[in-house]
N, CA, C and O atoms as CSV, one atom per row, in Angstrom:
chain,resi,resn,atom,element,x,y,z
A,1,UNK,N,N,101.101,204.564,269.731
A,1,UNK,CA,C,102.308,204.633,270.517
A,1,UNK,C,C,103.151,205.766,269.963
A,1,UNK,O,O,102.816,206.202,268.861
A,2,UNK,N,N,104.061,206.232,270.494
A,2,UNK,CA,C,104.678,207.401,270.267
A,2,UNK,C,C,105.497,207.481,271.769
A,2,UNK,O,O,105.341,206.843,272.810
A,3,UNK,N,N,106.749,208.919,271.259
A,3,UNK,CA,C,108.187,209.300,271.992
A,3,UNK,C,C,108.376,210.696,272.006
A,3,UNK,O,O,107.866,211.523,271.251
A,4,UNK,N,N,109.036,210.848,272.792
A,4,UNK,CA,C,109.493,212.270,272.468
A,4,UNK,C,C,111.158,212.082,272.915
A,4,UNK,O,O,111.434,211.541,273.986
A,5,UNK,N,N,111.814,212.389,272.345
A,5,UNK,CA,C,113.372,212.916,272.861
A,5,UNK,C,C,113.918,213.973,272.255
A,5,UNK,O,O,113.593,214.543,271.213
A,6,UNK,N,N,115.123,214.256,273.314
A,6,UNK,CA,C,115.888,215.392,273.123
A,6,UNK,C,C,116.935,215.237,272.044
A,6,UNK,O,O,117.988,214.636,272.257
A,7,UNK,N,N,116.621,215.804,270.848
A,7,UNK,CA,C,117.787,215.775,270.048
A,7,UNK,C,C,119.361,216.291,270.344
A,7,UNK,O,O,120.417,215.781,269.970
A,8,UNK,N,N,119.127,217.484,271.149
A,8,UNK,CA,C,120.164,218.439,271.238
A,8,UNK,C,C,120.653,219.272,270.080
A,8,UNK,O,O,121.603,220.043,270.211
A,9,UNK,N,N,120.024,219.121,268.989
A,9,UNK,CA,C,119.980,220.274,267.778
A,9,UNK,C,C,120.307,219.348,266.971
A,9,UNK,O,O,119.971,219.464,265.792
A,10,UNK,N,N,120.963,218.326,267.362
A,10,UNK,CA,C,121.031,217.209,266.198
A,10,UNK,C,C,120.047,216.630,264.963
A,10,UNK,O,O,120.434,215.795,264.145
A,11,UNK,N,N,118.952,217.115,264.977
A,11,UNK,CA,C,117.824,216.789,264.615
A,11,UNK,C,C,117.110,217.810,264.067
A,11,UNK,O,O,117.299,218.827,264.735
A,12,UNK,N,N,116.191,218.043,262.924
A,12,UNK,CA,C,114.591,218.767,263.086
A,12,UNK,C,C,113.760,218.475,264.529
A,12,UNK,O,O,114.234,217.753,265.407
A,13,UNK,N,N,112.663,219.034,264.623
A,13,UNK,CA,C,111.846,218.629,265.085
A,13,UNK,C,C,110.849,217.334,264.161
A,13,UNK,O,O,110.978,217.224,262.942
A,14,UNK,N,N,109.924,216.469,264.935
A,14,UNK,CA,C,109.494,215.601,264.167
A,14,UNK,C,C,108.931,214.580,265.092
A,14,UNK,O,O,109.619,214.253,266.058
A,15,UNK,N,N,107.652,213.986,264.895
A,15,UNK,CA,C,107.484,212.976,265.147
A,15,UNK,C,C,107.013,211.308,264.472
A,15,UNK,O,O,106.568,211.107,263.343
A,16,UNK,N,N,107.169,210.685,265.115
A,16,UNK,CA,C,107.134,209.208,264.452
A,16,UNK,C,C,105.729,208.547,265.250
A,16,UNK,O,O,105.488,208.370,266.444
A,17,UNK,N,N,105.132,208.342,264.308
A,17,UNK,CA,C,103.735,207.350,264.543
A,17,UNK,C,C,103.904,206.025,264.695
A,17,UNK,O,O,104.707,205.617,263.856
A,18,UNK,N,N,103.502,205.181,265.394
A,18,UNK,CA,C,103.739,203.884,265.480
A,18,UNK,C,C,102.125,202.859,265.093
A,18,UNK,O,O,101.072,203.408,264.766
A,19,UNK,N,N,102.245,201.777,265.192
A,19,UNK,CA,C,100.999,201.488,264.356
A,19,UNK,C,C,101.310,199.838,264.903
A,19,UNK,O,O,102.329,199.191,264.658
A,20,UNK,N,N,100.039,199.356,265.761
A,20,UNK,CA,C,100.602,197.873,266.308
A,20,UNK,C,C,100.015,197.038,264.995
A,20,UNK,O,O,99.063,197.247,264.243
A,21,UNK,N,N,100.934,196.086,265.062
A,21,UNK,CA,C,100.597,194.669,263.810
A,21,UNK,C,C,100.780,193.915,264.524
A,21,UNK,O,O,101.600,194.106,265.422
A,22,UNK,N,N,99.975,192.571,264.393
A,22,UNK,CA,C,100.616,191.276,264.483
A,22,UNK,C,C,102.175,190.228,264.553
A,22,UNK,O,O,102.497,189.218,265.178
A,23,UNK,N,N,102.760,191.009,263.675
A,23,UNK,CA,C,103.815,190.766,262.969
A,23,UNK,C,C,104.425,192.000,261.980
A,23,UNK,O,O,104.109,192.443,260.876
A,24,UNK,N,N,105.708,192.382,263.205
A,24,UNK,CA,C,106.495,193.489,262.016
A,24,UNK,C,C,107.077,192.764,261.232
A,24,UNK,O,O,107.446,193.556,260.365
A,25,UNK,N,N,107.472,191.615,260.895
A,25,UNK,CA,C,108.306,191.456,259.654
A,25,UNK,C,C,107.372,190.751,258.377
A,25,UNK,O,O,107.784,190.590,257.229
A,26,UNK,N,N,105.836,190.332,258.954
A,26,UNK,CA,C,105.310,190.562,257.964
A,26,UNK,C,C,104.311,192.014,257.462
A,26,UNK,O,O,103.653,192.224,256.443
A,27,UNK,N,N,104.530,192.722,258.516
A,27,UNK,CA,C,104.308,194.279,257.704
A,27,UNK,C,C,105.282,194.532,257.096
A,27,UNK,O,O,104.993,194.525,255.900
A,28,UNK,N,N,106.630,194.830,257.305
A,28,UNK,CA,C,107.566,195.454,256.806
A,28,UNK,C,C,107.535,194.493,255.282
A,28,UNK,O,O,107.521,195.211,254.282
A,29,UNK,N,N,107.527,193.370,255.078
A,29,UNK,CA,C,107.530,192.623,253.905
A,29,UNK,C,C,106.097,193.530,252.875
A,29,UNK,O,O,106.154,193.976,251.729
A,30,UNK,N,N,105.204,193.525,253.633
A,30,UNK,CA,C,103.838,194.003,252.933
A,30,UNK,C,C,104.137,195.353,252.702
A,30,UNK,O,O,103.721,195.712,251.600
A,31,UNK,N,N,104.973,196.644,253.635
A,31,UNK,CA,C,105.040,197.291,253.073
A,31,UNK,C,C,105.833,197.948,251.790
A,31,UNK,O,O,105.610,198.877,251.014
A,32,UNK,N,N,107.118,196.750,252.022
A,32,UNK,CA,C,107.823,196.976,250.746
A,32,UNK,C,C,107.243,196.397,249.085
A,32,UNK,O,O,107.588,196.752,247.958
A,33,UNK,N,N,106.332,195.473,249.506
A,33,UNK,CA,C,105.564,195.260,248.321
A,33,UNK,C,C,104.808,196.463,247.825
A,33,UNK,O,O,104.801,196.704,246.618
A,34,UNK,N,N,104.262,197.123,248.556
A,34,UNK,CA,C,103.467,198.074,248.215
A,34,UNK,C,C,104.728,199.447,248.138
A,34,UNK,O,O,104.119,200.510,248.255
A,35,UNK,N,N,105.918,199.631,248.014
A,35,UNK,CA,C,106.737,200.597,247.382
A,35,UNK,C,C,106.713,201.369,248.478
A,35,UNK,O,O,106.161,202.468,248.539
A,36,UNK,N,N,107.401,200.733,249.512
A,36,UNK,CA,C,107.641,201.285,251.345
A,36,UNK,C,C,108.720,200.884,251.013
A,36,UNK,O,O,108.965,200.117,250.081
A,37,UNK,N,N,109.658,201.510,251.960
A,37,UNK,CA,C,110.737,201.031,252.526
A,37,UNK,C,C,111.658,201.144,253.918
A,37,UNK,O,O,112.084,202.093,254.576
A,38,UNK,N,N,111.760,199.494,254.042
A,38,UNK,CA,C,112.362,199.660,255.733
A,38,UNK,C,C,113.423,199.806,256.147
A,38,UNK,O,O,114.385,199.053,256.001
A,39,UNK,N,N,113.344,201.166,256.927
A,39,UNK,CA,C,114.971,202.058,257.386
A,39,UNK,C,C,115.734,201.497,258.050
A,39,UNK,O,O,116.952,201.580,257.887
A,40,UNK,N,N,114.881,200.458,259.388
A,40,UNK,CA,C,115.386,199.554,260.368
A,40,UNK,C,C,114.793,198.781,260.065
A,40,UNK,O,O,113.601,198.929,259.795
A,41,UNK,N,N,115.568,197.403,259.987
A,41,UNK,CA,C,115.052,195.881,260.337
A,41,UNK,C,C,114.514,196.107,261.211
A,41,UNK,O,O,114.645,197.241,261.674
A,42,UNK,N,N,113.373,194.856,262.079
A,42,UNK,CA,C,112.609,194.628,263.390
A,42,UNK,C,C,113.811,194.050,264.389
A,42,UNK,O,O,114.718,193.231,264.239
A,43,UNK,N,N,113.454,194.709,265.243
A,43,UNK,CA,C,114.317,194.821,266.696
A,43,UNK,C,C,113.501,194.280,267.873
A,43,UNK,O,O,112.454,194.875,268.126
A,44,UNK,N,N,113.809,193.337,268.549
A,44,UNK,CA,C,113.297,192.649,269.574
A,44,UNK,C,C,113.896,193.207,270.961
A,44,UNK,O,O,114.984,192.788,271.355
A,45,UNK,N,N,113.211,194.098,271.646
A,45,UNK,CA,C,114.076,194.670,272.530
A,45,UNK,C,C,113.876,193.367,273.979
A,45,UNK,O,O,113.241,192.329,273.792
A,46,UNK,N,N,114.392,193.626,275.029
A,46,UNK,CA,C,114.302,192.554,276.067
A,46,UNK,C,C,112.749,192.372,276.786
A,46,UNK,O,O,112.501,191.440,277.551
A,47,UNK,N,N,111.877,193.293,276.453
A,47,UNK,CA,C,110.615,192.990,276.780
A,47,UNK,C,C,109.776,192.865,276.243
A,47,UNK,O,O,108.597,193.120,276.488
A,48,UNK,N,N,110.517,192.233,274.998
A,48,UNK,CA,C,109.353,191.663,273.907
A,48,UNK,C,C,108.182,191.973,272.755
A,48,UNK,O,O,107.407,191.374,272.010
A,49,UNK,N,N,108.715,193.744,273.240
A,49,UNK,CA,C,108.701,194.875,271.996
A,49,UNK,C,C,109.626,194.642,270.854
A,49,UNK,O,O,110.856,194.697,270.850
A,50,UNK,N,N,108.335,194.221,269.341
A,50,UNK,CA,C,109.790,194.050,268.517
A,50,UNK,C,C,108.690,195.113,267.384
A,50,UNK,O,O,107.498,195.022,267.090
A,51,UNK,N,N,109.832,196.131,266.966
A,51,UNK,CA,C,109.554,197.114,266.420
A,51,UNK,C,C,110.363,197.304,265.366
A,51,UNK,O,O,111.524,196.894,265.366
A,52,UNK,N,N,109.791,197.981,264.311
A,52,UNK,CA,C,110.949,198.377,263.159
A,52,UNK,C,C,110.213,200.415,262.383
A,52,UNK,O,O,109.147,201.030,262.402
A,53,UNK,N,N,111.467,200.618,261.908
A,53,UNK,CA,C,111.143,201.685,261.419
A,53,UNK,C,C,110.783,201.686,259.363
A,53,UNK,O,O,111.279,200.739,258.751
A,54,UNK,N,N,110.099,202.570,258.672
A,54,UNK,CA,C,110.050,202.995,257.704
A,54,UNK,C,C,109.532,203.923,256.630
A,54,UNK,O,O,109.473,205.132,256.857
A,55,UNK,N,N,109.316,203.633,255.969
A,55,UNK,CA,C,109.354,205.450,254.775
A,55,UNK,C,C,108.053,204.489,253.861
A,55,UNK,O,O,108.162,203.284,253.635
A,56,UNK,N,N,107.057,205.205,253.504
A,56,UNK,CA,C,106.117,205.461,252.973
A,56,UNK,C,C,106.151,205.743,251.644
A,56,UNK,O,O,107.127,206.466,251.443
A,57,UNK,N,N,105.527,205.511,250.588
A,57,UNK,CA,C,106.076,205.934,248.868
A,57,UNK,C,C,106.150,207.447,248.863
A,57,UNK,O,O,106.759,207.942,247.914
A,58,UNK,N,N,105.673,208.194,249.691
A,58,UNK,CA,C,105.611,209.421,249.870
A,58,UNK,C,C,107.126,210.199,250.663
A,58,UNK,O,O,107.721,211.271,250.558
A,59,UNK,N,N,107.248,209.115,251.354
A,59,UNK,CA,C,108.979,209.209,252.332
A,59,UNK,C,C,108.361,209.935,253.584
A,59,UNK,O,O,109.004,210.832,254.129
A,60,UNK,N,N,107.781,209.759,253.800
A,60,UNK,CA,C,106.745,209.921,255.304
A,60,UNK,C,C,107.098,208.581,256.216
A,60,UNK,O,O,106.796,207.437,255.877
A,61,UNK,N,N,107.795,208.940,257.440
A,61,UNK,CA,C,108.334,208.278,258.145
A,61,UNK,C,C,107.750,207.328,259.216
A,61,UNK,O,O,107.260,208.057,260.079
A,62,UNK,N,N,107.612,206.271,259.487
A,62,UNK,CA,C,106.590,205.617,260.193
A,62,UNK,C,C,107.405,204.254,261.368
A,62,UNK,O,O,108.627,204.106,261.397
A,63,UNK,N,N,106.641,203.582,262.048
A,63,UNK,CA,C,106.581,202.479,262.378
A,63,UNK,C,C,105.706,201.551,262.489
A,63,UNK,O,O,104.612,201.645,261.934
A,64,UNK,N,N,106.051,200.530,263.212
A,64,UNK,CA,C,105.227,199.645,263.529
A,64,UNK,C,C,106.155,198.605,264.453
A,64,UNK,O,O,107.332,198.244,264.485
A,65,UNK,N,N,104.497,198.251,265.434
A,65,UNK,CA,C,105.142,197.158,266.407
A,65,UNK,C,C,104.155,196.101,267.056
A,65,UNK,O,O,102.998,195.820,266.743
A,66,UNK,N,N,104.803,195.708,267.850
A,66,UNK,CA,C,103.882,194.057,268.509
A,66,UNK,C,C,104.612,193.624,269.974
A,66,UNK,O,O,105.815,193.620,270.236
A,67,UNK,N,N,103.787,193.364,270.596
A,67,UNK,CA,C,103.874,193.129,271.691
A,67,UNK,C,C,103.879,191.385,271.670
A,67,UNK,O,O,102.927,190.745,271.223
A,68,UNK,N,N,105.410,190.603,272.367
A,68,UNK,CA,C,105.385,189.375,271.935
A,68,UNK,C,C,104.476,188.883,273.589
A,68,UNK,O,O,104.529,189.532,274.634
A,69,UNK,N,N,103.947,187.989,273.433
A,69,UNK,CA,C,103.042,187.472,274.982
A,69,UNK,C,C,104.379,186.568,275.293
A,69,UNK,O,O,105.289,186.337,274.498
A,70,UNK,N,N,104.235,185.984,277.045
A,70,UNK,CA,C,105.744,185.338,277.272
A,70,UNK,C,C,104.490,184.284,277.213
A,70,UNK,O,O,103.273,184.438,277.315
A,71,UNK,N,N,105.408,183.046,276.982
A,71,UNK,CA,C,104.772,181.606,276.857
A,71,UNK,C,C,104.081,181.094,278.022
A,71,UNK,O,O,104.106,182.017,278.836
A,72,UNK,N,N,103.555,180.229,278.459
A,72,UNK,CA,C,102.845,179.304,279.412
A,72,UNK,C,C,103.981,179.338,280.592
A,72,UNK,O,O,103.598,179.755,281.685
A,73,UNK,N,N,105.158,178.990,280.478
A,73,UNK,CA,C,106.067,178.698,281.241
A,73,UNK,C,C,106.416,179.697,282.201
A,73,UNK,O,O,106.558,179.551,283.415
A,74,UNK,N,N,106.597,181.246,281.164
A,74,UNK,CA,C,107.392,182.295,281.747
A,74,UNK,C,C,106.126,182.908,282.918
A,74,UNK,O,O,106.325,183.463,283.998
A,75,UNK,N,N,104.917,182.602,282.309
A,75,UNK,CA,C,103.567,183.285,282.942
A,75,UNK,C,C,103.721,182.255,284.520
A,75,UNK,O,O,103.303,182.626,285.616
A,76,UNK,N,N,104.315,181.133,284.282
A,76,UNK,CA,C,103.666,180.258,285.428
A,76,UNK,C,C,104.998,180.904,286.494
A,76,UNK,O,O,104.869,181.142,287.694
A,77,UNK,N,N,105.848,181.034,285.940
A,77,UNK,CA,C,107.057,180.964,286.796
A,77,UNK,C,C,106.725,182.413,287.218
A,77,UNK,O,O,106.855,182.470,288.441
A,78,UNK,N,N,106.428,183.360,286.816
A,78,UNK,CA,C,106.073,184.616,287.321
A,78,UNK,C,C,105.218,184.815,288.069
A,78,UNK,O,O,105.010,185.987,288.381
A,79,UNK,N,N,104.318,183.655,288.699
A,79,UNK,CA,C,103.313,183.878,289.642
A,79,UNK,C,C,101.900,184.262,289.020
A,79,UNK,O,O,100.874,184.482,289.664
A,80,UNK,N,N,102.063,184.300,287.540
A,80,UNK,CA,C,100.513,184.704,287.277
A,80,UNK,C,C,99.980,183.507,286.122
A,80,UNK,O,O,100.821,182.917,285.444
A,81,UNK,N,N,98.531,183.224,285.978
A,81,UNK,CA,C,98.734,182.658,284.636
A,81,UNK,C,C,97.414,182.988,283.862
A,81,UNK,O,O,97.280,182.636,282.691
């Protein structure tokens, strides 16, 4: 997964790699064990993308994310299952 936006000069150029897990807050835990550190807490956006940002022992900038499934309920009420 990956972005592109317009900084407006605000910025370098640069991009950010994303990397799906199971669980960002147990990556982000695993990566701070291993001497990572996370820039952003995990963020649950409204469609169930919950993503977080962080830095590498190297300070190489990264992510990771997960796609949450909607439950039995939300699938039925949506017409699909």
């Amino acid at each position: 997964m990956g972005g592109i936006a317009h900084t407006g000069g605000g910025a370098a150029n640069h991009a950010t790699f994303f990397v799906l897990v199971q669980d960002v807050a147990a990556a982000c835990a695993r990566a701070e064990q291993l001497g990572g550190k996370v820039v952003d807490q995990p963020v649950t956006a409204g469609t169930g993308l919950v993503f977080a940002h962080l830095l590498d022992r190297s300070g190489n900038l990264f992510g990771v994310f997960s796609l949450r499934r909607p439950d039995r309920r939300q699938r039925r009420a949506g017409g699909t299952s």
